[in-house]
Structures are given as C-alpha cells and as structure tokens.
C-alpha positions as CSV (number, residue, x, y, z in Angstrom):
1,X,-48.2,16.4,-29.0
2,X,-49.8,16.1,-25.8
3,X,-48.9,12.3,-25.7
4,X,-45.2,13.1,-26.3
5,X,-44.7,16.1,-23.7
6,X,-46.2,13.1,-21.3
7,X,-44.0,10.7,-22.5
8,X,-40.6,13.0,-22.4
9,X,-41.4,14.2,-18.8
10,X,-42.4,10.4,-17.4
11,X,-38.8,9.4,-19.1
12,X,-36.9,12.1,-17.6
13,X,-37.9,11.2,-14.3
14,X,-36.8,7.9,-14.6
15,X,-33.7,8.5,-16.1
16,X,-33.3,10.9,-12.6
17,X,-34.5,8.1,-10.2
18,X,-32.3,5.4,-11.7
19,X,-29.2,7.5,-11.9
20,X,-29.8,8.6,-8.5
21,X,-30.1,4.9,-7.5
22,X,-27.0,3.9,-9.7
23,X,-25.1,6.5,-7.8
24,X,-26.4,5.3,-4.6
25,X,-25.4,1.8,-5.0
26,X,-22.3,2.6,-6.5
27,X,-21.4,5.2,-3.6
28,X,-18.1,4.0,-1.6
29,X,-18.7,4.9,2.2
30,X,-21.3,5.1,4.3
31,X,-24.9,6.2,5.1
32,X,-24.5,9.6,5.1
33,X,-22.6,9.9,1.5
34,X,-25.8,7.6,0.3
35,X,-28.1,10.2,1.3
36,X,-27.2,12.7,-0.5
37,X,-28.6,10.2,-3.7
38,X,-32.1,10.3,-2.5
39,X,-33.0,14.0,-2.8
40,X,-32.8,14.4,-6.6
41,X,-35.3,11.6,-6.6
42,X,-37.5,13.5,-4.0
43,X,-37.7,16.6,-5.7
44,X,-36.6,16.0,-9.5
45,X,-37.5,12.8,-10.3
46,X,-41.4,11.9,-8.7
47,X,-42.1,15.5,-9.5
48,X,-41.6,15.2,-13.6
49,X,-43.2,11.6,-13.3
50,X,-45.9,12.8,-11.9
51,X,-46.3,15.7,-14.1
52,X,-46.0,13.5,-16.9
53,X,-48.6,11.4,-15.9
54,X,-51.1,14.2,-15.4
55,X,-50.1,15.6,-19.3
56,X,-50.9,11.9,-20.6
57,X,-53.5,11.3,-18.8
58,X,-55.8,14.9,-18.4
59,X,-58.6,13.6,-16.4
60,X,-59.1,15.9,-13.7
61,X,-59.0,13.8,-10.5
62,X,-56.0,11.9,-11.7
63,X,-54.6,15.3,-12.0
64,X,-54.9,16.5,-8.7
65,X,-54.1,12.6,-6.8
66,X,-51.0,12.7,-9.1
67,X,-49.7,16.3,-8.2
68,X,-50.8,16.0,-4.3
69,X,-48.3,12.9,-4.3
70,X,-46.0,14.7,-6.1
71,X,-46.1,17.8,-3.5
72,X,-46.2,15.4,-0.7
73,X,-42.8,14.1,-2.1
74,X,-41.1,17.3,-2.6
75,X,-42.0,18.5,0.9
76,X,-41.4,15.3,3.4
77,X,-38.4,14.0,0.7
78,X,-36.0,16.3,2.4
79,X,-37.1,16.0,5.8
80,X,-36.9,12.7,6.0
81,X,-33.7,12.0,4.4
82,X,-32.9,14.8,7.5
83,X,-34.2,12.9,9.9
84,X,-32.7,9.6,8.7
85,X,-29.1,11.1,8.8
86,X,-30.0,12.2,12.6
87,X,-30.9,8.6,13.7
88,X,-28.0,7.2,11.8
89,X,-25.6,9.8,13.7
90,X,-27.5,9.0,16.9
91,X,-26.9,5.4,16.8
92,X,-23.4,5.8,15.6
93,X,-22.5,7.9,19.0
94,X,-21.8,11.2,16.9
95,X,-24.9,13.2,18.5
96,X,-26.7,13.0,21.9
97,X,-29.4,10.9,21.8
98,X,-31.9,13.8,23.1
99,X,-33.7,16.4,21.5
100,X,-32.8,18.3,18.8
101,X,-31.0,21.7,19.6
C-alpha cells in the first residue's frame, strides 16, 4: 500500500510539472504570461514529488533531505518567479531601475 500511495503522489507531481511546462511552452506572449506557469510547479508539483519520495522510501534522513527541498521550493518558488518578473520589467523600461518601493 505504502509503495502505491508513493507511487500516486510521485506521478501526480509529474503530471503537474509537465502540464505546467506544456502550458509554458505553448503560452502565446511574453515573459510575464510565462510566469505564471512556474508556480504550480513550485508549490504543487516538487511538493507531492517529494512527498512521494519520502512515502516510498521511509528512511529517516531521506525523509527530512527530501521535505527540506521540498520547503525550500515552496518558499523561494514564488519569490523568485517575483523577482524575475521585476528584472524583466526593469529591462523592458516599465519600472525604474532603483529600489523597490
């Protein structure tokens, strides 16, 4: 049962990364629409992954390595993809190149 569970979550986050990057490459305009495409992989998809890793795999420090990345994900996923948007709107002349406000 254990193996299964494992095997379900692993495959759901897959399915969520590689619709997310489908819908990415697929996405007609421009940085900022493609953005959007990365969050459900940041905090959906490397989460159940992960979580279906530590199910299959029980050892204890595999547990804990497995859910720190997946914590590390879910918290600097979105501020990244934040700050990415920023330095594309700063090079495209749409924001002031100085600090944030």
């Amino acid at each position: 049962m254990r193996h299964l569970v494992g095997l379900v979550l692993v495959a759901a986050g897959c399915a969520v990364t590689v619709l997310a990057a489908l819908g990415a490459a697929r996405m007609p305009g421009d940085v900022f629409a493609r953005l959007h495409f990365v969050t459900p992989i940041t905090s959906v998809g490397i989460p159940l992954v992960a979580v279906g890793l530590s199910v299959e795999s029980g050892q204890l420090f595999t547990v804990a390595e497995l859910l720190f990345i997946a914590v590390l994900a879910f918290v600097a996923g979105p501020i990244l993809e934040s700050e990415s948007g920023r330095v594309a709107a700063q090079n495209r002349g749409l924001i002031s190149q100085g600090q944030p406000e």
